[in-house]
C-alpha positions as CSV (number, residue, x, y, z in Angstrom):
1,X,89.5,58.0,-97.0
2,X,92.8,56.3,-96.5
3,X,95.5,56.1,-99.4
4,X,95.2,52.4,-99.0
5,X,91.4,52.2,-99.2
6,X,91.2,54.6,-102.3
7,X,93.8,52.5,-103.7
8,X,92.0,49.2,-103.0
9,X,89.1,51.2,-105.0
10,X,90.9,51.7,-107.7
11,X,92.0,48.7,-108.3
12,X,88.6,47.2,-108.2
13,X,87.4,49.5,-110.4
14,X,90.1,48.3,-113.0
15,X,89.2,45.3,-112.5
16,X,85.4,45.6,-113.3
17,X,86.3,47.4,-116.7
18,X,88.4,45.2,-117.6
19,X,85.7,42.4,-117.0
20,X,83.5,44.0,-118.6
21,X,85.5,44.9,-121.4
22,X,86.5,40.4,-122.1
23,X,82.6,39.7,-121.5
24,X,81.7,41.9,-124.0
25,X,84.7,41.2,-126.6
26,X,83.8,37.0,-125.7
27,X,79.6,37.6,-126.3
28,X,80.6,39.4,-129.6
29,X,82.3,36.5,-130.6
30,X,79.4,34.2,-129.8
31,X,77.4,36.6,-131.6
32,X,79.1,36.3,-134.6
33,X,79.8,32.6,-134.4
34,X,75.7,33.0,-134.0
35,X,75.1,34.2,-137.6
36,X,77.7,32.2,-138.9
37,X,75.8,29.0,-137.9
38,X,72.6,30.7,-139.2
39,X,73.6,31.9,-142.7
40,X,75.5,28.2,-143.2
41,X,72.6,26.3,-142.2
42,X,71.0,27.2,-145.5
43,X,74.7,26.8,-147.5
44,X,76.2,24.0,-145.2
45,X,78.6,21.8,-147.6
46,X,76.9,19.2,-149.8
47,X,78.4,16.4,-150.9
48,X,77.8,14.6,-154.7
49,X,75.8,12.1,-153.8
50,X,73.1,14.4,-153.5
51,X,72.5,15.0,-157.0
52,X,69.6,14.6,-158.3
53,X,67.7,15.3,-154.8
54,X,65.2,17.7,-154.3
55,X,65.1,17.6,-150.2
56,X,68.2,18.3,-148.4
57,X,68.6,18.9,-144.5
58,X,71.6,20.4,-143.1
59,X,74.3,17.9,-141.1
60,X,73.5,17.2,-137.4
61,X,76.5,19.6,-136.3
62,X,74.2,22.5,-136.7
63,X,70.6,20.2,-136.1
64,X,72.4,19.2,-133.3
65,X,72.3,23.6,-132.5
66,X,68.5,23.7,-132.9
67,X,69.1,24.7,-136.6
68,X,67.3,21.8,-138.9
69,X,65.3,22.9,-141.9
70,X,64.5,21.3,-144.6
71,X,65.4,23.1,-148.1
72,X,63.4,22.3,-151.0
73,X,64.2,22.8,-154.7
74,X,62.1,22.8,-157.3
75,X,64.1,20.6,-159.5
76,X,66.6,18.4,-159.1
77,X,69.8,19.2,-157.6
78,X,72.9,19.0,-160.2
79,X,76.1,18.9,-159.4
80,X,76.8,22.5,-160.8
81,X,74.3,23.9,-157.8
82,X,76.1,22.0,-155.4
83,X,79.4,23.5,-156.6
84,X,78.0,26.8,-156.0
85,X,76.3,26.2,-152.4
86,X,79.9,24.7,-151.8
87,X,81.3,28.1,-152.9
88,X,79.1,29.9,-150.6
89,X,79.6,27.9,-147.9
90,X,83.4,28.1,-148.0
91,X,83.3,31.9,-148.8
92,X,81.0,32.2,-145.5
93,X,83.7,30.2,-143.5
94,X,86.4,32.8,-145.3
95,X,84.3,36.0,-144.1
96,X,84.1,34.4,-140.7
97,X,88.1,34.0,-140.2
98,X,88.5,38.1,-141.4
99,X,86.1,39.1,-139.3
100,X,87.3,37.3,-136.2
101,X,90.3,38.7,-136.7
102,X,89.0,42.6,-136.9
103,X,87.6,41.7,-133.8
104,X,89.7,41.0,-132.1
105,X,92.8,43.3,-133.3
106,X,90.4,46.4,-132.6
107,X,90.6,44.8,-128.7
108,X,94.6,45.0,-129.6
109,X,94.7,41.2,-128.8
110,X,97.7,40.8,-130.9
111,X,99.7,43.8,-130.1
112,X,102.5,44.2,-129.2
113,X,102.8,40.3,-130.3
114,X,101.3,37.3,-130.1
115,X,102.2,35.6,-126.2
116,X,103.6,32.2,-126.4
117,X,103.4,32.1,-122.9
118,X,99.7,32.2,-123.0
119,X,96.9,29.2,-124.1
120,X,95.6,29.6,-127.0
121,X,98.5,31.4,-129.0
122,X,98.7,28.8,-131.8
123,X,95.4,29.4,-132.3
124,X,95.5,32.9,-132.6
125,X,98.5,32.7,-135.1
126,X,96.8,30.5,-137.4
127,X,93.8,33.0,-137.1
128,X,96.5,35.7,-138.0
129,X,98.1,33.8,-141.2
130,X,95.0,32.5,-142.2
131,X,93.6,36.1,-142.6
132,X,96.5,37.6,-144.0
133,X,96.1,35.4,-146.9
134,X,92.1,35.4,-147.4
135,X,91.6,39.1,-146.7
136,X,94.5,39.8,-149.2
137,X,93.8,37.3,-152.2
138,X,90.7,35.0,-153.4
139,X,91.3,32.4,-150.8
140,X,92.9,29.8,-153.1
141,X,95.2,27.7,-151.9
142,X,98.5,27.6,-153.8
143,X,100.6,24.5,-153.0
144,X,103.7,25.8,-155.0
145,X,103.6,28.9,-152.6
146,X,105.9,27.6,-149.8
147,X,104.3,29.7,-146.6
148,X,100.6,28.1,-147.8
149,X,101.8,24.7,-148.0
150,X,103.3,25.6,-144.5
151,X,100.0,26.5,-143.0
152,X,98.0,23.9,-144.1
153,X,100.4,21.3,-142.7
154,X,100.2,23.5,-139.8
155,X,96.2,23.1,-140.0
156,X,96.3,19.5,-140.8
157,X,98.5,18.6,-137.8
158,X,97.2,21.2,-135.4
159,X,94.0,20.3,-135.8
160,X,94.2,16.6,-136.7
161,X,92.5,17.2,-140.0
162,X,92.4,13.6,-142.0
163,X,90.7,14.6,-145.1
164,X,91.4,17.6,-146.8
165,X,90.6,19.0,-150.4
166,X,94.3,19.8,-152.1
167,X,93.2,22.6,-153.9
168,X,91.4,24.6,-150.6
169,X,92.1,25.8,-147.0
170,X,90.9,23.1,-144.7
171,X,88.2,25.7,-143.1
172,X,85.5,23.0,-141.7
173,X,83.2,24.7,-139.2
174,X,83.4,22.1,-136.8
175,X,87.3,20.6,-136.9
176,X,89.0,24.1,-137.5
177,X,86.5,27.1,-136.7
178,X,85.2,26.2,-133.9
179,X,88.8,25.2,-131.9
180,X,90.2,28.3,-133.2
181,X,87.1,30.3,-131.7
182,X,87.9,28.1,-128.3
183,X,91.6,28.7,-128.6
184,X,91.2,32.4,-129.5
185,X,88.8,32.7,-125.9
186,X,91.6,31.0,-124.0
187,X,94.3,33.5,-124.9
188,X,91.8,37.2,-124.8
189,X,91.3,35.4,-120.9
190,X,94.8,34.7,-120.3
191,X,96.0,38.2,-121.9
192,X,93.5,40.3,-120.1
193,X,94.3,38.4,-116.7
194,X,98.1,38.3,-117.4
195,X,97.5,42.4,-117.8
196,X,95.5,43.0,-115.2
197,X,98.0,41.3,-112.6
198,X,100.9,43.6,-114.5
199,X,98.9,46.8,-113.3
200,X,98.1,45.9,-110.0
């Protein structure tokens, strides 16, 4: 065999670890997006002028996924058990943002920083600020902290957020989650392609 051939082999062989390696990192993050969407279509945010029902369906993002059921209670909904399915609902959302992380730093995805060269790195940064604060306090949001205010503003204008709850991290599924998920894709592509072109 020729240096060039095995060399050619090699390199091919790279590369198909390293495929295999961002298909399997990108399905795990499906995955778990999966059972997000699964547990919240049971605890999917209610609003008050649902008290007093006994019926409630979830809202046509996730009917809209194949998930519609139709929870019954066996009493009238107050406004104390929607401010605990609220609670859930947010904490899943919470649980969802620190385990996203994990995933991806055990890939290394934000070593030895984050790229700003590469799509997707504002996304990834709020994934990494947002964490640090949730997976190292109870989530609240503290508008007298300056660095909080400073992310949600970042959130709000990022994301285009319109109506947000001043006492909580704008966290909805569909206007933040799910573009940091697509954001966070964008840059394991771009950092796995940009390495794989620095090794050839």
């Amino acid at each position: 065999m020729s240096i060039g051939r095995g060399l050619r082999r090699r390199q091919k062989n790279r590369w198909v670890r390293k495929m295999k390696i961002i298909q399997s990192l990108l399905a795990e993050i499906e995955r778990q997006k999966n059972i997000l969407d699964r547990l919240k279509v049971f605890h999917s945010r209610m609003n008050n002028d649902i008290i007093g029902a006994t019926e409630v369906r979830p809202g046509g993002y996730y009917r809209s996924r194949g998930l519609d059921v139709i929870l019954k209670f066996n009493r009238p909904l107050t406004r104390d058990d929607i401010d605990r399915n609220n609670e859930i609902s947010r904490w899943l959302n919470e649980s969802f943002i620190i385990r996203l992380y994990a995933l991806l730093d055990s890939h290394k995805i934000f070593s030895p920083r984050i790229d700003d060269a590469l799509d997707g790195n504002q996304e990834l940064d709020i994934l990494r600020r947002l964490r640090r604060i949730l997976a190292h306090s109870l989530g609240k949001y503290h508008p007298d902290v300056p660095y909080q205010m400073k992310l949600v503003n970042r959130l709000i204008s990022h994301f285009g957020l319109q109506i947000v709850d001043p006492k909580e991290f704008p966290l909805d599924i569909d206007k933040v989650i799910d573009p940091l998920i697509k954001g966070c894709k964008k840059y394991v592509k771009g950092k796995f392609a940009k390495k794989g072109s620095e090794t050839e």
